[in-house]
C-alpha positions in Angstrom: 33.1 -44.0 77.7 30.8 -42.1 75.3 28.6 -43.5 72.3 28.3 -41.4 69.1 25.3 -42.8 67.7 23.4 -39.3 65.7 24.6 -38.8 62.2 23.8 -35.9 60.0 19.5 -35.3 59.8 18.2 -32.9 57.3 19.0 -30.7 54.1 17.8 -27.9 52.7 17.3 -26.9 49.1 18.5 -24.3 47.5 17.5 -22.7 43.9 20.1 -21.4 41.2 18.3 -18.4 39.5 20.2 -16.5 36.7 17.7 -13.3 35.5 18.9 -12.5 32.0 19.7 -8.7 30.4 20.0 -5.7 32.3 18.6 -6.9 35.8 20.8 -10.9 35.2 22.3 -11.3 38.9 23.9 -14.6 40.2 21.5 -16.4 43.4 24.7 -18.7 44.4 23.5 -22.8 45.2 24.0 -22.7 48.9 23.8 -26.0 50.8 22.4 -25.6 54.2 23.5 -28.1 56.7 22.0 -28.6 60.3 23.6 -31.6 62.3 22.4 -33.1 65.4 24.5 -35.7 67.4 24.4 -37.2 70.7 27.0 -38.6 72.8 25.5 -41.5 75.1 27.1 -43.4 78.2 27.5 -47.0 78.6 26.6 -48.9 82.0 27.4 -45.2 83.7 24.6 -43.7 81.8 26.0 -40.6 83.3 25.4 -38.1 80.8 24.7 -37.1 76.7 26.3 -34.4 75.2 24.3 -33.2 72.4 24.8 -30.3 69.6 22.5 -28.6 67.5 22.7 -25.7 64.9 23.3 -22.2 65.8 19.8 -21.6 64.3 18.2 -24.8 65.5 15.9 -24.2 69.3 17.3 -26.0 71.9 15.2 -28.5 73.5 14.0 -27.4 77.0 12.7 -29.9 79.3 10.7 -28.4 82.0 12.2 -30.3 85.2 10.6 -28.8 87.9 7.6 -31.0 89.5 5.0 -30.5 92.3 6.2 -32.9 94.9 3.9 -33.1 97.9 5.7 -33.1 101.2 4.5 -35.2 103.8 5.0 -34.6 107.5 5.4 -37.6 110.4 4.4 -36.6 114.0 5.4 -38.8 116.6 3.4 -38.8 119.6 3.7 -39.5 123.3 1.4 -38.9 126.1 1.1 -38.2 130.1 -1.1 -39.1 132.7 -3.7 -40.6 130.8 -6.7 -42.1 132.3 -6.9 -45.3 133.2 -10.0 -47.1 131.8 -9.3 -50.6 132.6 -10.0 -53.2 136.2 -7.2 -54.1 137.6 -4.6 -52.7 135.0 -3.5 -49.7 133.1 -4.8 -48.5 130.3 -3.9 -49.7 126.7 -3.8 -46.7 124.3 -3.6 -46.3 120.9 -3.8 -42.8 119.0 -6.1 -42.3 115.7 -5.5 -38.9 113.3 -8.4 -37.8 111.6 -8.0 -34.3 109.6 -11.2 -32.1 108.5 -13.0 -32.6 105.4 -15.6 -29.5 106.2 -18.9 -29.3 107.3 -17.6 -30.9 110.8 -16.9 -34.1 109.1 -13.5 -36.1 109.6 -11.8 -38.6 107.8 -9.2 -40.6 109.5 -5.5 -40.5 108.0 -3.1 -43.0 110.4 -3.0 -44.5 113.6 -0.5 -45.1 116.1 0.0 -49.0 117.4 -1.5 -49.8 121.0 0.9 -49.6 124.0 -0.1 -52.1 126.5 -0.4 -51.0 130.4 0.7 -47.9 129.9 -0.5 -44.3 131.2 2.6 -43.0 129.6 2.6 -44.1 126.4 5.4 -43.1 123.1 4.8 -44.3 120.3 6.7 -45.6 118.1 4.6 -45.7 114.9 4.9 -41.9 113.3 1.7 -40.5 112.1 2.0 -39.4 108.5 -0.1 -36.5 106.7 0.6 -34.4 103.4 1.4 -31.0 104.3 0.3 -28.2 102.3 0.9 -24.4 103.3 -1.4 -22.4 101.4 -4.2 -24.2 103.3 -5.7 -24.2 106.6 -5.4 -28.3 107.4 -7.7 -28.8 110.9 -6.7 -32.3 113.1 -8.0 -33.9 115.5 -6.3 -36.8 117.6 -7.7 -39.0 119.7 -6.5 -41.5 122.6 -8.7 -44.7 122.8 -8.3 -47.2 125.1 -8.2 -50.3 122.9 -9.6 -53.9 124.2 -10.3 -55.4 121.6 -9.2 -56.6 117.7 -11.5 -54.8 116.1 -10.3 -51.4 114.4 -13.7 -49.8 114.8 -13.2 -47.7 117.9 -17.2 -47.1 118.5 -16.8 -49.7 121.4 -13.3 -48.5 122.6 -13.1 -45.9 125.5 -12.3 -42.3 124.9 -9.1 -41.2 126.5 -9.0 -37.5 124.9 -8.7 -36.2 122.4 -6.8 -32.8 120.7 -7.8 -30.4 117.8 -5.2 -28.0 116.2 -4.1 -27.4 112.6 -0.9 -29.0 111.0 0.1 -25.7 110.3 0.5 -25.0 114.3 2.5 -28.0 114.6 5.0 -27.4 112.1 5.6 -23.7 113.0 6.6 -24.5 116.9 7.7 -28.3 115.7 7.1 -29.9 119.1 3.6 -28.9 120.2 2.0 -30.0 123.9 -1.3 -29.0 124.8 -4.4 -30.9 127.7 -6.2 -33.7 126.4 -9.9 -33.7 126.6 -13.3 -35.8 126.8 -14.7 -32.5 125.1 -14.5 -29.4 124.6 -14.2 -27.7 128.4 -14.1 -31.0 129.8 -10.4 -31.8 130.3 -9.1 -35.5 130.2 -8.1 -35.5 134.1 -4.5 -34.4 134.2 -4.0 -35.9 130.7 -1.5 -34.8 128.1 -0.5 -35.2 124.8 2.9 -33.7 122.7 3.3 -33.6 119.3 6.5 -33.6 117.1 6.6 -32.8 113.5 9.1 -33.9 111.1 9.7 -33.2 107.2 9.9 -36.9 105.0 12.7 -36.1 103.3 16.4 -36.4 102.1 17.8 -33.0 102.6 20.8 -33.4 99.8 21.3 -32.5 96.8 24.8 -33.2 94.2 26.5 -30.3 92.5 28.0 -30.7 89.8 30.1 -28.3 87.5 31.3 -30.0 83.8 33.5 -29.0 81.4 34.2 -30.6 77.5 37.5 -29.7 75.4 38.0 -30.5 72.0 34.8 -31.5 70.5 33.9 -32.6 67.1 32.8 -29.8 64.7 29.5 -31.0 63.5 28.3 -27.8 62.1 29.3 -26.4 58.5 29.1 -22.8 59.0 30.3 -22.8 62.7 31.0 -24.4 65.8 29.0 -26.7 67.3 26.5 -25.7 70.4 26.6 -28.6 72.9 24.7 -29.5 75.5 24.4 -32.2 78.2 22.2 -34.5 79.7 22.0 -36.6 82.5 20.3 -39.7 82.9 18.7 -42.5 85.7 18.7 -46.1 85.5 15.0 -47.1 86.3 14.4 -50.7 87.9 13.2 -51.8 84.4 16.5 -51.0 82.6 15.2 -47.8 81.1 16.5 -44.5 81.6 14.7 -41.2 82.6 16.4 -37.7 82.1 17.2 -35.8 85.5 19.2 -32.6 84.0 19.4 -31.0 80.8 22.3 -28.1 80.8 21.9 -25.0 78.8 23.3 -24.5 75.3 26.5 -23.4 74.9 26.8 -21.4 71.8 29.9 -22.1 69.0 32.3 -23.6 71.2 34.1 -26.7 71.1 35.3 -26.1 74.7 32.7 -25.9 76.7 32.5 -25.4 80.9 28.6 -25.3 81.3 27.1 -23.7 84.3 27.3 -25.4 87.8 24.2 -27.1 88.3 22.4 -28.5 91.4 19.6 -31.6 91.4 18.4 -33.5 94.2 20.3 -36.7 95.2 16.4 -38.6 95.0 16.0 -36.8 92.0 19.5 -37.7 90.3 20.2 -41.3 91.6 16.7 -42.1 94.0 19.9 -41.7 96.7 21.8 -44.8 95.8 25.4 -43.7 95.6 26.7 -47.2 95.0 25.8 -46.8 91.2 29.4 -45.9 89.2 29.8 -42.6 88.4 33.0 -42.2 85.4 34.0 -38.8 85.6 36.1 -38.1 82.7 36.1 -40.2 79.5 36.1 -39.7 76.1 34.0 -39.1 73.4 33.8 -41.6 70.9 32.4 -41.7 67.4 32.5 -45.8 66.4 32.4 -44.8 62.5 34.9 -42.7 62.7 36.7 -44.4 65.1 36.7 -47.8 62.3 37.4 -45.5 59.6 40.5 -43.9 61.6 43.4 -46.0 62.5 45.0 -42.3 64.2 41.2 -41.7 65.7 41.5 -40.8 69.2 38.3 -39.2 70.5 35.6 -36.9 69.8 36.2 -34.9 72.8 36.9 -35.2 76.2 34.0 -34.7 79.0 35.3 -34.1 82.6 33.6 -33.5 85.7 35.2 -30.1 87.4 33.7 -30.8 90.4 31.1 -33.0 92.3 30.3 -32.7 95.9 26.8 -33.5 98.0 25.3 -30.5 100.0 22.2 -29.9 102.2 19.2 -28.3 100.1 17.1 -27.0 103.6 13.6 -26.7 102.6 10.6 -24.9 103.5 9.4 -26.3 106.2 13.6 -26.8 107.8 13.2 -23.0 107.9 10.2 -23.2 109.7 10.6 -25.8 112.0 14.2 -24.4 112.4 12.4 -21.2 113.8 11.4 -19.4 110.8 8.5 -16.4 112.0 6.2 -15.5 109.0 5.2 -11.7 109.5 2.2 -11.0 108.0 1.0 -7.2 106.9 -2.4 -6.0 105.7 -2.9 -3.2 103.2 -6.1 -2.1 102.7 -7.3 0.3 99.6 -9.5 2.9 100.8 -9.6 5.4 97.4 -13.1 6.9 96.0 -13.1 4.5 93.1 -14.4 2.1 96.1 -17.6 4.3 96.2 -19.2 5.4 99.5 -19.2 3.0 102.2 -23.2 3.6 103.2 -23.6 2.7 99.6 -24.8 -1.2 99.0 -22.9 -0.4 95.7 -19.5 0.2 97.1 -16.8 -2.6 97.7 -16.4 -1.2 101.2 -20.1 -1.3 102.2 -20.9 -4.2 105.2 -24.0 -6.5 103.8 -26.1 -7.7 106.4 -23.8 -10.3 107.7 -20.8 -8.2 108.4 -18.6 -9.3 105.4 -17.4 -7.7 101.6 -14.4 -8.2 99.3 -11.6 -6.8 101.3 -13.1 -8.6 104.6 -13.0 -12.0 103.2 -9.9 -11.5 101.1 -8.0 -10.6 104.7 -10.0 -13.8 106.5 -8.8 -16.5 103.7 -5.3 -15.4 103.4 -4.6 -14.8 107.4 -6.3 -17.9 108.6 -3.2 -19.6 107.0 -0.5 -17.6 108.0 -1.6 -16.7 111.4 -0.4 -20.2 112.5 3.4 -19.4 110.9 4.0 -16.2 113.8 3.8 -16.9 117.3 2.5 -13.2 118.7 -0.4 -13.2 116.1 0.2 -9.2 116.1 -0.5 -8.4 113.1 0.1 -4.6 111.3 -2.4 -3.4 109.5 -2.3 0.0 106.9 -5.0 1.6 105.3 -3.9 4.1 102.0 -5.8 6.6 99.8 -7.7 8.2 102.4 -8.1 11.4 104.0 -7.3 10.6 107.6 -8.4 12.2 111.2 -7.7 14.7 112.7 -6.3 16.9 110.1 -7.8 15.0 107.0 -4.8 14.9 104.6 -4.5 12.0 102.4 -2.2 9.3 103.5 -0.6 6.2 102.1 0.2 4.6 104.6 -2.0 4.9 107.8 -2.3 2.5 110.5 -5.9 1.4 110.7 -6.0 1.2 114.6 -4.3 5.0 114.0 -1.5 4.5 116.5 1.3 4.8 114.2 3.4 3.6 116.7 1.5 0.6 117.9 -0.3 -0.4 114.2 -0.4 -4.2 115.3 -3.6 -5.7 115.9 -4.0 -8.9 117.8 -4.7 -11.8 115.5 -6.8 -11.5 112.1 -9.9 -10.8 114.2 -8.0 -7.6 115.2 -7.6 -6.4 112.0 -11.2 -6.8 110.5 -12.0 -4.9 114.0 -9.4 -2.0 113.4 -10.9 -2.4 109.8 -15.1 -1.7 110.9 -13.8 0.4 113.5 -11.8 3.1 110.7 -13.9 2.7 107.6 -17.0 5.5 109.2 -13.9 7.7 110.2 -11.6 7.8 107.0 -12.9 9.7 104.2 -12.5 8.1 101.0 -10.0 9.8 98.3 -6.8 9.0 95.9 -4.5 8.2 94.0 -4.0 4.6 94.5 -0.1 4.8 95.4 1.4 1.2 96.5 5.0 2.1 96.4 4.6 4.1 100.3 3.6 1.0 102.1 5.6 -1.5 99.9 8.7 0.4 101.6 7.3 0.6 104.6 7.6 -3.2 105.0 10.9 -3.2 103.3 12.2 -0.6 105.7 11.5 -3.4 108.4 12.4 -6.2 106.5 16.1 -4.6 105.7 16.6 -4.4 109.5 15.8 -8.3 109.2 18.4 -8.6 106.8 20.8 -7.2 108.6 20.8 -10.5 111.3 21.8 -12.5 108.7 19.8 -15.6 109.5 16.8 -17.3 108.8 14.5 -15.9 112.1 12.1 -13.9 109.9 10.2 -13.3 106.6 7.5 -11.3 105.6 4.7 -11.4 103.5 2.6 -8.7 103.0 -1.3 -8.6 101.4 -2.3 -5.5 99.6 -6.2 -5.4 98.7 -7.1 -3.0 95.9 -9.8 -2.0 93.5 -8.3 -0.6 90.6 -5.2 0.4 88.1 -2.3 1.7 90.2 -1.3 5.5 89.8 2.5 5.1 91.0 3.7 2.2 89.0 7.2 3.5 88.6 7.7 3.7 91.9 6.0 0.5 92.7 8.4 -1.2 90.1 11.2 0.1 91.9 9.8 -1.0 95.4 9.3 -4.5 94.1 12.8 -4.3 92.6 14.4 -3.6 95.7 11.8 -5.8 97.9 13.4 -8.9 95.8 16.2 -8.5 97.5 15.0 -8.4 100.8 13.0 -11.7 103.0 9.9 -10.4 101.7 6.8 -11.5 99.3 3.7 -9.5 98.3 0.6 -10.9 97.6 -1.8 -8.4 95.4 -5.9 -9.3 95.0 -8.1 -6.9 93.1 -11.8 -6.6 94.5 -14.5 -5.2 92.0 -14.7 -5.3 88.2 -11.8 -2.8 87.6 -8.9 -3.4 84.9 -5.9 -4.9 86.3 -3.5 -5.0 83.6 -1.0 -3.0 85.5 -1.3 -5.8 88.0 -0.6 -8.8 86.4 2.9 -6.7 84.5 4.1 -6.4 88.7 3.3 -10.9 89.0 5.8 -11.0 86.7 4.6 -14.3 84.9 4.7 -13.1 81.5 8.0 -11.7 81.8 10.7 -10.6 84.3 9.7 -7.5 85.9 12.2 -4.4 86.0 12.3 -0.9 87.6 12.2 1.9 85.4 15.9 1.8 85.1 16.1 -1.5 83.7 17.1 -3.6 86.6 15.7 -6.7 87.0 14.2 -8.0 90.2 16.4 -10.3 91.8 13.7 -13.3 92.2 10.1 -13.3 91.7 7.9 -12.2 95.0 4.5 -10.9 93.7 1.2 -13.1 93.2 -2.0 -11.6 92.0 -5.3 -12.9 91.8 -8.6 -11.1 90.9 -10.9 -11.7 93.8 -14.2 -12.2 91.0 -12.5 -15.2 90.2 -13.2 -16.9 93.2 -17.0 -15.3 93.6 -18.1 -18.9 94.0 -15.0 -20.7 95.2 -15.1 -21.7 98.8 -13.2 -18.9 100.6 -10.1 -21.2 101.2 -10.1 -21.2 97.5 -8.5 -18.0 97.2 -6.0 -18.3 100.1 -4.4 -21.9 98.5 -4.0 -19.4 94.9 -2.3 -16.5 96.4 0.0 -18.5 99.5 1.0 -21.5 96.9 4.3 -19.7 95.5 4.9 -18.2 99.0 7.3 -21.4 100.0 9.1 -21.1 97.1 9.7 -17.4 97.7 11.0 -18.3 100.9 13.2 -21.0 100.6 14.6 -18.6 97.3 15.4 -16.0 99.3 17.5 -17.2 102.0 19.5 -19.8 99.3 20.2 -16.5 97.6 21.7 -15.5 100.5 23.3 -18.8 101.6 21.7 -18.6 105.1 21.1 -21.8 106.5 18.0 -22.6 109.2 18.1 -21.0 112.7 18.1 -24.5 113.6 18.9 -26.9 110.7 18.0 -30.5 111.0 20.2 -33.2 111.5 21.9 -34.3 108.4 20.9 -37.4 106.4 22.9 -40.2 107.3 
């Protein structure tokens, strides 16, 4: 059952004026009434309906939260060595992840398996898991014979380096152990299995009202509902806030999805009521006839998977990454120390470390590491016309270059050969990308995405078009990532992010979800270089997971549900 407990809140005055002789006209007293009442569960708690003004804001809770997700690999191991006089081995398995500079910190630790040279264990290793950088592990095997947890005096069984992102894009990972680098571990092996922490559903709910109290004098009232959790102290927290239905005393509010940990931390033995009345106690003592205030009923409820980012790339997810590389005059002459595309003495500049930082993460998400790579702007051999959208290796049949090493090679390798011209057009190699991705599409499953980088140093000359690429790119398994080198002004840039405002082609469609980051590169002058890559990759997830619930496609391989 439902609580009225609001009553009526604020007045406004009003001022009779009466102007006398010729110019006397009549300013009528007008009482200006804005109500706000809310409608609370008992024990349920389930929900509040609440109603404001026509001209009264409604009150938007931003629900959304940065949750990290943590990843448990469970680890077994063959043919170790055997350390011990006159028995087996007793191994135990320590994770240590990279702080920089070669220094490691440990994060978990298996327990020790006694006698074995074949050991599973049971204990899962757990680590945060964050895409947008490059996490480096190491695990090692010790042979433990002691109770001390320092493992100076253990023996070294072998050990294994990787990233987390390697792990979680194959899921089950089984590489040599060894003693050190070169030096295997005998015939020693260990496999690794990655897993997301997490409950997978989430309840949807659609919710209707009929016959609510009008609470506003010169209309309807504009409800809302809320949604609330029991805490273990007795208090309640707010989970879901609908939208605002306008005027309407019979509203059927939008169907709306929240996570089951979100909406009851997973405990489905709570009560759920789902229809009741509405009930006003005042009126409801001052009305022998009072019935209700309104009727709130649940249209329907039912619990469904919400896969996430990494169930689409564990499931077999391949993240194709394409390189676009900005070789107009406004980037000066290469030879020039003044230019963004000269080489300083150790080999590097803006474009060079942009495509380092950003591929060093998403090289471990595709298993071929071929990698396209497209230059634009230039004049191109053997002819010399200007091209948008030239393969920097120039096959244009073959432009894949193997692994991000490739592409800073096809990079050095075209820059003395390409001759430096205009406009800066992105719209020819957006569509080139699209053209592939469509063909994705097509499969209708989860197998592929792609994200492609586009390095530039200044205002864009074809941003209709561009628009219009993005527009149609938003509905394809595709994000962009955009960083500007140099000092030039970006304006143009930050209108295709679309964070201040939902970006539309010239003929006023709107793009279908958000796919385009961009970042000036000066802003991270004197960041580390994975500064930049954890800035531009962060949303990528997000624009993953978006696309294919858009298209209701589930994993290649979904996990197993929750029980």
């Amino acid at each position: 059952m439902l609580v009225l407990n609001g009553v009526l809140q604020d007045a406004y005055w009003a001022f009779l004026v009466i102007l006398l002789f010729a110019l006397m006209f009549l300013l009528p007293f007008i009482l200006l009434l804005q109500s706000r009442v809310d409608f609370k569960c008992l024990p349920s708690r389930l929900a509040w309906v609440t109603s404001t003004t026509s001209n009264e804001a409604p009150l938007i809770v931003q629900m959304a939260t940065q949750c990290v997700v943590k990843v448990e690999l469970t680890i077994s191991c063959k043919n170790l060595l055997d350390k011990d006089v006159g028995s087996k081995s007793d191994p135990l398995c320590v994770l240590l992840q990279s702080t920089g500079n070669d220094q490691w910190t440990e994060v978990d630790r298996t327990e020790r398996v006694k006698n074995c040279q074949d050991p599973e264990f049971s204990k899962r290793l757990c680590v945060d898991y964050h895409f947008e950088k490059v996490q480096k592990l190491k695990l090692g095997v010790y042979d433990i014979d002691n109770k001390s947890v320092d493992l100076k005096d253990d023996d070294y069984l072998g050990g294994f380096e990787c990233t987390l992102g390697q792990i979680v894009s194959t899921k089950k990972v089984t590489n040599p152990l060894e003693l050190k680098k070169g030096k295997p571990a005998g015939k020693g092996t260990i496999t690794i299995v990655a897993d997301e922490v997490k409950d997978n559903r989430a309840i949807v709910l659609e919710v209707e009202a009929r016959n609510l109290d009008k609470k506003d004098m010169f209309g309807k009232s504009d409800p809302f509902l809320e949604f609330f959790k029991q805490a273990d102290d007795g208090s309640w927290t707010l989970v879901h806030r609908t939208e605002v239905i306008k005027n309407n005393l019979n509203p059927s509010w939008k169907k709306f999805t929240v996570s089951v940990g979100t909406f009851c931390n997973a405990d489905f033995n709570k009560p759920l009521k789902v229809e009741f009345d509405c009930i006003h106690p005042e009126k409801q003592k001052k009305k022998k006839s009072y019935k209700n205030s309104g009727v709130v009923r649940i249209k329907n409820c039912k619990i469904e998977a919400q896969y996430t980012f990494l169930d689409y790339v564990m499931g077999g997810c391949q993240i194709n990454f394409t390189v676009g590389i900005d070789f107009t005059g406004s980037n000066g002459d290469p030879r020039s120390p003044e230019s963004l595309h000269y080489l300083s003495p150790d080999g590097t500049n803006q474009y060079l470390n942009a495509i380092w930082s950003v591929g060093q993460v998403i090289k471990d998400y595709d298993t071929d590491k071929l990698f396209p790579a497209f230059g634009f702007g230039a004049q191109v051999p053997p002819d010399f016309k200007v091209s948008h959208e030239f393969a920097l290796n120039f096959n244009p049949n073959s432009p894949f270059c193997q692994g991000i090493e490739g592409i800073v090679q096809a990079y050095r390798a075209a820059l003395p050969q390409v001759r430096l011209y205009g406009p800066t057009n992105f719209s020819p190699i957006i569509n080139h990308v699209a053209r592939i991705a469509a063909g994705a599409a097509q499969q209708s499953n989860a197998a592929q995405y792609f994200v492609l980088l586009i390095i530039t140093d200044g205002e864009i000359t074809d941003l209709d078009q561009t628009k219009q690429a993005i527009v149609n790119s938003s509905k394809l398994p595709m994000s962009i990532i955009i960083v500007g080198v140099g000092e030039a002004d970006f304006k143009a840039m930050e209108v295709l992010d679309g964070d201040n405002g939902v970006l539309k082609a010239p003929s006023g469609e709107p793009v279908s979800r958000d796919i385009v980051q961009f970042v000036p590169f000066k802003s991270f002058a004197s960041a580390p270089r994975e500064a930049l890559a954890q800035t531009v990759l962060a949303e990528v997830p997000g624009q993953l997971v978006s696309y294919f619930k858009m298209r209701n496609i589930i994993p290649v391989n979904p996990p197993a549900p929750s029980k």
